[in-house]
Backbone as JSON, one array per atom type, in Angstrom:
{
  "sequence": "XXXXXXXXXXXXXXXXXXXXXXXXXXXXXXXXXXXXXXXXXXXXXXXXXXXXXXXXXXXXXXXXXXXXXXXXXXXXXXXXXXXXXXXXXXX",
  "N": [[-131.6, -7.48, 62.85], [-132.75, -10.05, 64.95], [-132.58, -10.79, 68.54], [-132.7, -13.82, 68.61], [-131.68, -14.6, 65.96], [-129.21, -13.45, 66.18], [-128.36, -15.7, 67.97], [-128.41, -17.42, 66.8], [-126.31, -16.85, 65.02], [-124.32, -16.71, 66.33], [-124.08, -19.44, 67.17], [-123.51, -21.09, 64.66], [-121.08, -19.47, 63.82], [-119.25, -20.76, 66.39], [-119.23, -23.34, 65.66], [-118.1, -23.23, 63.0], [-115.5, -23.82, 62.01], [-115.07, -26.65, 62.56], [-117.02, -27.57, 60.98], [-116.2, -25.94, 58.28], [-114.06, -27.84, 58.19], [-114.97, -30.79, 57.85], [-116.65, -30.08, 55.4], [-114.28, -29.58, 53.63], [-112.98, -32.64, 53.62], [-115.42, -33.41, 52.25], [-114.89, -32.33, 49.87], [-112.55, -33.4, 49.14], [-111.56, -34.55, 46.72], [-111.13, -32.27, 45.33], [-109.33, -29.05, 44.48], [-108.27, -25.63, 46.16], [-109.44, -23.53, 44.74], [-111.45, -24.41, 43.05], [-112.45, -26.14, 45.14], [-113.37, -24.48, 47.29], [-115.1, -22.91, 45.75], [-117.08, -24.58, 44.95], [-117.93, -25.6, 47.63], [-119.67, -23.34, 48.53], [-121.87, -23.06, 46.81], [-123.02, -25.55, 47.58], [-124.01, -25.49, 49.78], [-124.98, -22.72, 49.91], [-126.16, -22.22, 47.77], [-124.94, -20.41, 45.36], [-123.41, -19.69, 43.15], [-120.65, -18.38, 42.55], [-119.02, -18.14, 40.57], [-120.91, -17.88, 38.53], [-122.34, -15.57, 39.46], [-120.73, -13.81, 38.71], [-119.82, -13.54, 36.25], [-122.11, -12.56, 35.1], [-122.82, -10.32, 36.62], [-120.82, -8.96, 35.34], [-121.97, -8.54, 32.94], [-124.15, -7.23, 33.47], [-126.17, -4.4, 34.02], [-127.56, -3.72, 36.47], [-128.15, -2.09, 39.35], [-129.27, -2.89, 41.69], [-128.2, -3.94, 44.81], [-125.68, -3.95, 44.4], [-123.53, -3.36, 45.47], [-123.02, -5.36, 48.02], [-122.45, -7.54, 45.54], [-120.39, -6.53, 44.59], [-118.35, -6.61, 46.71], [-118.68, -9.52, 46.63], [-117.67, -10.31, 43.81], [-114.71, -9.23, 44.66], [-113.94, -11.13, 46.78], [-114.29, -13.55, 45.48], [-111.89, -13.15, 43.67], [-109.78, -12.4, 45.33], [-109.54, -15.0, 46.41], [-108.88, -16.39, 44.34], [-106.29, -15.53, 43.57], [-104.83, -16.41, 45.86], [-105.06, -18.62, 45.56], [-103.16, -19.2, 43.25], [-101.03, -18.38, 44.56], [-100.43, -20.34, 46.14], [-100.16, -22.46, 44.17], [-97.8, -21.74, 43.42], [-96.02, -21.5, 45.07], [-95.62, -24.31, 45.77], [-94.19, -25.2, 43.43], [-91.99, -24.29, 43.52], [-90.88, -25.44, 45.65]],
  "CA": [[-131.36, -8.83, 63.31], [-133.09, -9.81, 66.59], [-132.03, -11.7, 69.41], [-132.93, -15.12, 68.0], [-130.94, -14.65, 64.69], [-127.98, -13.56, 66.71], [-127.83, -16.8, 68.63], [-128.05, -18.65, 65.19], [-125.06, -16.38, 64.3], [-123.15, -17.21, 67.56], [-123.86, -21.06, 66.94], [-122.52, -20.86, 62.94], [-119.7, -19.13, 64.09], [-118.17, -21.92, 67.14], [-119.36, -24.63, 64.97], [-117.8, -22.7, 61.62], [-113.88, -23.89, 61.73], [-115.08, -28.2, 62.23], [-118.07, -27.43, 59.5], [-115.4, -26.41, 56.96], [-113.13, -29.2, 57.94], [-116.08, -31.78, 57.0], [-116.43, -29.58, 53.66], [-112.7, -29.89, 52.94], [-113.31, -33.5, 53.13], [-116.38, -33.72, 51.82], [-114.77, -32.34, 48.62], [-111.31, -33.56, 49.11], [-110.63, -34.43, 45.4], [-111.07, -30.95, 44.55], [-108.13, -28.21, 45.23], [-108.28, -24.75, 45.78], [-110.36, -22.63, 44.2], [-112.76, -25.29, 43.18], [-112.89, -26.76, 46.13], [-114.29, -23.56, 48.05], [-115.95, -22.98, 44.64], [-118.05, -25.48, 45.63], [-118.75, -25.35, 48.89], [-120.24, -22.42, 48.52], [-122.79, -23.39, 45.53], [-123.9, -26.55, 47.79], [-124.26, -24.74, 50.96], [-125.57, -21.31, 49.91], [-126.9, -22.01, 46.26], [-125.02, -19.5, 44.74], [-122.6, -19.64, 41.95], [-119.8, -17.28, 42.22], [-118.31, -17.93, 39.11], [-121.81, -17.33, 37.17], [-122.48, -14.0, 39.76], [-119.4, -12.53, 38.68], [-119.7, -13.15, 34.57], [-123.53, -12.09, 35.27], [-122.29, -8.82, 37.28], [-119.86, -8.36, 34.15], [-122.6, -7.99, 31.58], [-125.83, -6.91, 33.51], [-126.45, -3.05, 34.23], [-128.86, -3.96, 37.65], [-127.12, -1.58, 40.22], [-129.74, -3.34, 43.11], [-127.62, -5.27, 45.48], [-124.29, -3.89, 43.77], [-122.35, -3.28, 46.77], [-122.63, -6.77, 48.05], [-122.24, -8.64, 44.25], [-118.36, -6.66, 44.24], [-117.77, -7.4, 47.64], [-118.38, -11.16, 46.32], [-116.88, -10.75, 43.46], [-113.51, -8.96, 44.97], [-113.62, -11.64, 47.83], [-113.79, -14.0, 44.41], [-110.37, -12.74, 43.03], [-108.79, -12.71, 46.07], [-109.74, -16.69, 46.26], [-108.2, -17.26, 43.08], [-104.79, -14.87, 44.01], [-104.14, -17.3, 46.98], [-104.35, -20.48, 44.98], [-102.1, -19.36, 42.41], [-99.79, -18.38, 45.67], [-100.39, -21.62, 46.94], [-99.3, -23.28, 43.19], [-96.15, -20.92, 42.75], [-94.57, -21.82, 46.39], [-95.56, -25.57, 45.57], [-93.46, -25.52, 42.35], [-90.71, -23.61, 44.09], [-90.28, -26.29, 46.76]],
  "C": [[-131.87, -8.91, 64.75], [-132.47, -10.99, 67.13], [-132.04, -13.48, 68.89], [-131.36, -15.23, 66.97], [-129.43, -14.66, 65.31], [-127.39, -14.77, 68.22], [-127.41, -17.38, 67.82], [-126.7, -18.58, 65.1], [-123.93, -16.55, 65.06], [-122.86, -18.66, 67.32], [-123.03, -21.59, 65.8], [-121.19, -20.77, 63.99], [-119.03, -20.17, 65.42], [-118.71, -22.78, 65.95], [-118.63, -24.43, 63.06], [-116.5, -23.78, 61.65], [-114.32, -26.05, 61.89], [-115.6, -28.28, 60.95], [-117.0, -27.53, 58.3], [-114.26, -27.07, 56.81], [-113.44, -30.1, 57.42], [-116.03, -31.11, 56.02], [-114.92, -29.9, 52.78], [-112.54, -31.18, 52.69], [-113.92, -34.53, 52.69], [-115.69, -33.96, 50.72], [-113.45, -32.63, 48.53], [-110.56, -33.99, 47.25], [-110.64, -33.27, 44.59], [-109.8, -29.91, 45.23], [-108.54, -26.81, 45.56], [-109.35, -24.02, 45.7], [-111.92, -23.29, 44.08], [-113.42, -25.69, 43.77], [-113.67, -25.34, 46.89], [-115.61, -22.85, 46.95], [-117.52, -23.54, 45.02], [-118.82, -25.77, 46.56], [-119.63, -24.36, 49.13], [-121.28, -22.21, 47.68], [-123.21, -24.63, 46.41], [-124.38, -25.85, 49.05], [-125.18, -23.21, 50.83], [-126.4, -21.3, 48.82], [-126.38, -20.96, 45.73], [-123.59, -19.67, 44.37], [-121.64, -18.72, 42.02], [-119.16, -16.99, 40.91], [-119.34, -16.85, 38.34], [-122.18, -15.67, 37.99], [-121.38, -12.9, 39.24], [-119.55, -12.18, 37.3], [-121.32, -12.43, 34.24], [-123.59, -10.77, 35.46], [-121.48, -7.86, 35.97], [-121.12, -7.65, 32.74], [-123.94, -7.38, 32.06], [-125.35, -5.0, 34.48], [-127.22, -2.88, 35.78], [-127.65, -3.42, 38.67], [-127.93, -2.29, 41.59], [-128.6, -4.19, 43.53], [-126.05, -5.16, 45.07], [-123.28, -3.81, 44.78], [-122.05, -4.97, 47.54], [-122.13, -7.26, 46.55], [-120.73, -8.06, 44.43], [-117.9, -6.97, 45.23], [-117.23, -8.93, 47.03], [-117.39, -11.38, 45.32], [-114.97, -10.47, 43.71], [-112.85, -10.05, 45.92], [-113.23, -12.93, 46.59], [-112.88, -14.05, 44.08], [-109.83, -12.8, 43.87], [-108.62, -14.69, 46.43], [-108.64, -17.12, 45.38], [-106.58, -16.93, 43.06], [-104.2, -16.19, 44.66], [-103.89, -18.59, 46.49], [-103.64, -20.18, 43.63], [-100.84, -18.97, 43.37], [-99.63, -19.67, 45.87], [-99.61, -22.59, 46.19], [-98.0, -22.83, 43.39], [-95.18, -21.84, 44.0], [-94.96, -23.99, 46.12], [-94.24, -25.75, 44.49], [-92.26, -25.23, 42.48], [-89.79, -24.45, 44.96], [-89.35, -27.39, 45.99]]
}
């Protein structure tokens, strides 16, 4: 990464925490899972759902260390919004 890139990556990052406030209600009729689902398929182009059932059936070890990152960071997504339902239903 050279000097350039890591300005980019300085600029992202202060401008990160408004960015995915506008995303939150960009997609405000979505909840959860979906909702970051999403954001992340208009912003990045890339599907987590279909990388993960893709990862499940394909043998291609290139790039494997990132794809479980994604998909572990995946499952933990989906953990937190069934936390998020349970203490809703509790209240």
């Amino acid at each position: 990464m050279d000097e350039s890139d890591k300005i980019v990556l300085d600029i992202i990052e202060t401008l990160y925490i408004e960015w995915l406030e506008i995303q939150k209600k960009k997609y405000s009729d979505l909840e959860g899972y979906d909702k970051y689902k999403k954001i992340i398929l208009d912003t990045f182009g890339y599907d987590i759902e279909r990388a993960s059932i893709e990862q499940e059936r394909n043998t291609d070890f290139t790039k494997l260390e990132r794809k479980l990152q994604i998909m572990k960071l995946n499952q933990k997504l989906k953990e937190e919004e069934k936390k998020k339902k349970r203490k809703r239903r509790n209240k």
